[in-house]
C-alpha positions in Angstrom: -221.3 319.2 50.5 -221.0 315.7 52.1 -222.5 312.8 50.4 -222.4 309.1 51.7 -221.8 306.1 49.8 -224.6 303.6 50.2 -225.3 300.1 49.3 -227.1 299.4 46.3 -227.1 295.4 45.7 -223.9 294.0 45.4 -223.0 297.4 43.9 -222.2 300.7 46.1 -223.5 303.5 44.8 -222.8 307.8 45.1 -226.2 309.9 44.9 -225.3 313.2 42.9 -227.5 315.6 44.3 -229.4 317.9 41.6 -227.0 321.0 42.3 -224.0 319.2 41.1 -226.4 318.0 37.6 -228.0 321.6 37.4 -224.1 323.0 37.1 -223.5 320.4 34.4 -225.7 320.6 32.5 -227.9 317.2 33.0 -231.4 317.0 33.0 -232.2 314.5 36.0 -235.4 313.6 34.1 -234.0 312.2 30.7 -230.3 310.9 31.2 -230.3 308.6 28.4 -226.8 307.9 26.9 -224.8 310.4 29.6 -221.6 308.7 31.5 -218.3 309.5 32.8 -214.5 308.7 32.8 -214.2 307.6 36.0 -210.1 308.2 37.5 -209.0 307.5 40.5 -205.4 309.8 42.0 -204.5 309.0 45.4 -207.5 309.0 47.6 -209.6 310.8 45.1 -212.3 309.3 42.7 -212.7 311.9 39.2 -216.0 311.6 37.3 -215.7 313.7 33.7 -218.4 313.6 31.9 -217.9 312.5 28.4 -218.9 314.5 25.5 -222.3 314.0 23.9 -221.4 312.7 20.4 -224.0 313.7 17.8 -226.3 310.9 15.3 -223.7 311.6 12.7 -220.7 310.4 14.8 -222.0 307.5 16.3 -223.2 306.6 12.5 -219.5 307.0 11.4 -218.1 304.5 14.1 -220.5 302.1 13.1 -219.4 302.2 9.8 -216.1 301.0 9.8 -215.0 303.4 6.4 -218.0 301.1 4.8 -221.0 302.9 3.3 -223.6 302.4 5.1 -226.4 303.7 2.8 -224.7 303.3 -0.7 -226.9 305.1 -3.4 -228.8 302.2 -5.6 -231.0 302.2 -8.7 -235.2 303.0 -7.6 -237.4 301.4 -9.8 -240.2 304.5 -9.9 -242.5 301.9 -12.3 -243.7 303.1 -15.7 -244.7 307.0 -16.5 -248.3 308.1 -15.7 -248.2 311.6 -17.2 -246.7 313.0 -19.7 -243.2 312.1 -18.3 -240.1 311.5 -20.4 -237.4 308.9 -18.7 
């Protein structure tokens, strides 16, 4: 499959046809928060797409060994029922 490079503001850009994002995986409707490692070696230019990472471990890089939702005291008011506290 040939593909041409083509100008794209001061940019140039590489269409990837919907084959090549069918046989990895990407939905060409919704490609939020999906890149590549781009390497070059010799006259060749490597796209690897990078692992999705889940909620959890983007929360964890954020949070720098800090807790990021300590548990605090809740202040539920006074009892209604027959409640004992």
């Amino acid at each position: 499959m040939d593909i041409n490079l083509v100008k794209w503001g001061n940019s140039t850009a590489i269409r990837i046809p919907k084959k090549i994002l069918d046989k990895l995986n990407i939905d060409s409707n919704n490609m939020e928060n999906i890149s590549f490692d781009v390497n070059v070696k010799g006259d060749r230019i490597l796209l690897i797409k990078k692992q999705n990472k889940t909620k959890f471990e983007l929360l964890v890089e954020q949070s720098d060994g800090v807790k990021m939702n300590p548990k605090t005291d809740i202040d539920w008011g006074n009892p209604v029922g027959k409640e004992e506290w």
